[in-house]
C-alpha positions as CSV (number, residue, x, y, z in Angstrom):
1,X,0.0,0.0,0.0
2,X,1.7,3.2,-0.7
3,X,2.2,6.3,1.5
4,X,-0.4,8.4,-0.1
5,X,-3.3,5.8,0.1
6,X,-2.3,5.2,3.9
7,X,-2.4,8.7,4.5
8,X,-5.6,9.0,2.9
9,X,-7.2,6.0,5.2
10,X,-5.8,7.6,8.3
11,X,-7.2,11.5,7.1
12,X,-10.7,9.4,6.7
13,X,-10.3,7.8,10.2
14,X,-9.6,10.9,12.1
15,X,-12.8,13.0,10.3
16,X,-14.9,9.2,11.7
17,X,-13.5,10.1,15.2
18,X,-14.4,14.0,14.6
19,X,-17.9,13.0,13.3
20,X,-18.5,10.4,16.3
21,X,-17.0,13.2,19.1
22,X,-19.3,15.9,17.1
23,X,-22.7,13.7,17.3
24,X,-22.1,12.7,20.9
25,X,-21.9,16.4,22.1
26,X,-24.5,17.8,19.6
27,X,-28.4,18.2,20.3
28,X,-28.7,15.0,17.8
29,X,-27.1,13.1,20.7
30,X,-30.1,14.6,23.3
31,X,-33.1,13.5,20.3
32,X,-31.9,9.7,20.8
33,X,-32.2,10.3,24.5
34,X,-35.2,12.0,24.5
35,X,-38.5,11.0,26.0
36,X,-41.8,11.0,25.6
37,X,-44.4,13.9,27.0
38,X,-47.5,12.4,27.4
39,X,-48.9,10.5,30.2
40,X,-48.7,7.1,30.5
41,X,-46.3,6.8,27.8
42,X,-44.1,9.3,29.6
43,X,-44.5,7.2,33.0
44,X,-43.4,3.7,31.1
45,X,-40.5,5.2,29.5
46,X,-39.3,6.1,32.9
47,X,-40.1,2.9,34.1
48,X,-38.3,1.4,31.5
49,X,-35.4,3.4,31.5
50,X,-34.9,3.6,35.7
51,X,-36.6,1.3,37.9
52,X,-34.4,-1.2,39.4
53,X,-31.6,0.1,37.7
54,X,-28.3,0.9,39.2
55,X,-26.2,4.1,38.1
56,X,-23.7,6.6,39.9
57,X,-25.0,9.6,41.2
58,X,-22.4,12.6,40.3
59,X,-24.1,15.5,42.2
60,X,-26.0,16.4,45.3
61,X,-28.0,19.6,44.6
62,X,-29.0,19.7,48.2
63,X,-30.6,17.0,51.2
64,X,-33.1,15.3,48.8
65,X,-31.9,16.1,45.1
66,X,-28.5,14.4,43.5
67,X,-27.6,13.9,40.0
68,X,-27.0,10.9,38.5
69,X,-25.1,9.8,35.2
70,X,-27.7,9.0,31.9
71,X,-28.7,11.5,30.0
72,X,-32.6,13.2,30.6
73,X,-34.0,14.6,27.4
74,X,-31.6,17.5,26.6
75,X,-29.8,17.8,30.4
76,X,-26.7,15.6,30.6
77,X,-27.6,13.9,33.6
78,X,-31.1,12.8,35.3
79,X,-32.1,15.1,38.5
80,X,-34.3,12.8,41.2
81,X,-35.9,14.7,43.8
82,X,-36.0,12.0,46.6
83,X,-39.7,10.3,47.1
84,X,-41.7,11.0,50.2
85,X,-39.4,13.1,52.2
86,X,-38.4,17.5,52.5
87,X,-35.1,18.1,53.2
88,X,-34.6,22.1,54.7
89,X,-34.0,24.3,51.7
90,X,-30.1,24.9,50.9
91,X,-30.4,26.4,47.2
92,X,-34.3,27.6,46.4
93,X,-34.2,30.7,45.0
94,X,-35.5,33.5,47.0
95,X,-35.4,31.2,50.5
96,X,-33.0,31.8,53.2
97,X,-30.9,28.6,53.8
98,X,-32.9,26.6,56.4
99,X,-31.9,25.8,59.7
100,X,-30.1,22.2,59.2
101,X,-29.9,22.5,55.5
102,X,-26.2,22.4,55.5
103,X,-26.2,19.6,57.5
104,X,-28.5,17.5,55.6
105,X,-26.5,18.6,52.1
106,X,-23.4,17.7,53.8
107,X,-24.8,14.2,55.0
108,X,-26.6,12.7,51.6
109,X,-23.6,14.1,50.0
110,X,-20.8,11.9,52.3
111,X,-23.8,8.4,51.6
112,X,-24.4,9.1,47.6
113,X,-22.1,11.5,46.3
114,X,-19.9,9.3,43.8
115,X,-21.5,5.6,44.6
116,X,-23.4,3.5,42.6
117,X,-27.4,3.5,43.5
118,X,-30.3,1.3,42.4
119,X,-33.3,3.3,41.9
120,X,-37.2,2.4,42.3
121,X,-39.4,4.7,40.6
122,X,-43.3,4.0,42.9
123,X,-45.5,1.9,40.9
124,X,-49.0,2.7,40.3
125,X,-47.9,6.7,41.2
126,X,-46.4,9.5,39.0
127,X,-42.8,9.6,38.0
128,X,-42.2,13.3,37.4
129,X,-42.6,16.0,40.3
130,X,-43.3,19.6,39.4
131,X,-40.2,20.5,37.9
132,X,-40.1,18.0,35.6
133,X,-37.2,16.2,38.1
134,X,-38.1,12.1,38.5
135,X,-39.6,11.0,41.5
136,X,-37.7,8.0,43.4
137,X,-36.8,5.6,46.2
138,X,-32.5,5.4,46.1
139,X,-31.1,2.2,47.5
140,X,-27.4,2.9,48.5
141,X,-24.7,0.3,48.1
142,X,-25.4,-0.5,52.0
143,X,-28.9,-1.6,50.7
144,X,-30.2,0.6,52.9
145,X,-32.6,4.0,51.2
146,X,-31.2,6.9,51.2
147,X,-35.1,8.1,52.0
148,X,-35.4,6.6,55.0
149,X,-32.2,7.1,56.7
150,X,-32.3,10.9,55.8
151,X,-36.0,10.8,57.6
152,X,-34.4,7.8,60.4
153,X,-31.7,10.0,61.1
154,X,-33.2,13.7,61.6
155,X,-31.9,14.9,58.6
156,X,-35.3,15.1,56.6
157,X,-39.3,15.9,57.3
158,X,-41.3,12.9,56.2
159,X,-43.5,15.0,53.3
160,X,-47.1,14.5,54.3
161,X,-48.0,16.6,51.0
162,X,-48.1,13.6,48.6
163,X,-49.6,10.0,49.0
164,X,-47.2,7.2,47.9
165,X,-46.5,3.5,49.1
166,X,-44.3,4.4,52.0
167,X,-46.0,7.1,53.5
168,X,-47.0,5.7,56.6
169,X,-43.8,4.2,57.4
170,X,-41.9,7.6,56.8
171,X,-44.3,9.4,59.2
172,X,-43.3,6.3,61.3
173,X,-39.7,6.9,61.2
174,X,-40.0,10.8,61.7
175,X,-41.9,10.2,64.6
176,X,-39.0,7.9,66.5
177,X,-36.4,10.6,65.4
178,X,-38.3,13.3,67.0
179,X,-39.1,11.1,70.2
180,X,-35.1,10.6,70.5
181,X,-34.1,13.8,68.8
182,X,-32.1,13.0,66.6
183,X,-30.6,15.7,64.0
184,X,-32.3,18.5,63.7
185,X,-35.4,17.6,66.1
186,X,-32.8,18.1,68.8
187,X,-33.2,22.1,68.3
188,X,-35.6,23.0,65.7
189,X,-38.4,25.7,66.7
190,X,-41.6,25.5,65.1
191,X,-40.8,28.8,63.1
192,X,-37.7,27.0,61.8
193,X,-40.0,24.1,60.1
194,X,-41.1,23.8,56.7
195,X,-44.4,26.5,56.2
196,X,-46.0,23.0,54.7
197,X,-45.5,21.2,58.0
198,X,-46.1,24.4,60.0
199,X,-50.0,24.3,58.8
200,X,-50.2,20.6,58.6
201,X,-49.1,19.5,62.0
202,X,-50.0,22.5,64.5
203,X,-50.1,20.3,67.1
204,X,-46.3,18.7,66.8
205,X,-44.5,19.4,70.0
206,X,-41.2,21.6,69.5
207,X,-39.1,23.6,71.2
208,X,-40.6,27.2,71.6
């Protein structure tokens, strides 16, 4: 084979790589990724695509939102927003950080941040909160949830806003971290709670 023809097949090769680098960074790249919009459709995509599958979470956005790696439509990586639980705010836009916020970042970050997860979208519920970010139960290496140890532990409210297959046992567990005091129900006032859990649970017995 002569130099010119080898030079030719390696000039080909290297606009293949360009091409392939190109496509995978392009918005052609987010089209094979992207999924559907409507309804049920939209909920067994998910399904399809998430439950019981085990991928590495690359970012904690605060207590009870973290990144993980495979694509979402056109966003790089998927967003969950934790199912069934309220971590204090750390990063909502016009909101003060929250009394244990920090603390609750700080803690799902040292049991997710960088370790593989399984995650368990709730059958028979929606997949998709508000913002578009998926709704899940996160099973950490340990085999233990990442849900109910944030709740367990004192580092998240159990979220009586929405219905879904573990709500009773998260007010359950938020219940025997108050009655010990664990994490933040050590010190938190009643004006320091959530205004959600300030209306629904007027009774709850805090520190004044």
């Amino acid at each position: 084979m002569s130099r010119r023809r080898r030079n030719a097949i390696f000039a080909v090769c290297l606009l293949l790589l360009a091409l392939l680098i190109w496509l995978d960074r392009s918005t052609i790249r987010h089209i094979w990724h992207r999924r559907p919009t409507s309804g049920e459709k939209a909920k067994a995509y998910d399904f399809e695509k998430y439950h019981g599958k085990t991928f590495t979470v690359v970012k904690v956005v605060d207590g009870d939102t973290i990144d993980i790696d495979v694509p979402d439509g056109s966003d790089n990586y998927t967003r969950i927003r934790l199912w069934g639980i309220d971590t204090p705010e750390t990063k909502k836009p016009k909101t003060p950080v929250m009394y244990f916020g920090p603390e609750a970042t700080e803690f799902t970050t040292k049991l997710a941040l960088a370790k593989q997860v399984t995650v368990y979208l709730d059958k028979g519920n929606r997949t998709r909160g508000y913002y578009g970010r998926l709704l899940a139960y996160v099973q950490l290496p340990d085999r233990r949830f990442l849900n109910e140890v944030l709740v367990a532990e004192g580092f998240a409210y159990a979220d009586l806003r929405f219905r879904h297959s573990l709500y009773y046992k998260y007010q359950n567990l938020q219940a025997s971290a108050h009655r010990q005091k664990k994490g933040l129900w050590e010190k938190v006032t009643r004006e320091q709670l959530p205004e959600w859990l300030q209306r629904k649970k007027p009774n709850l017995l805090l520190k004044k």
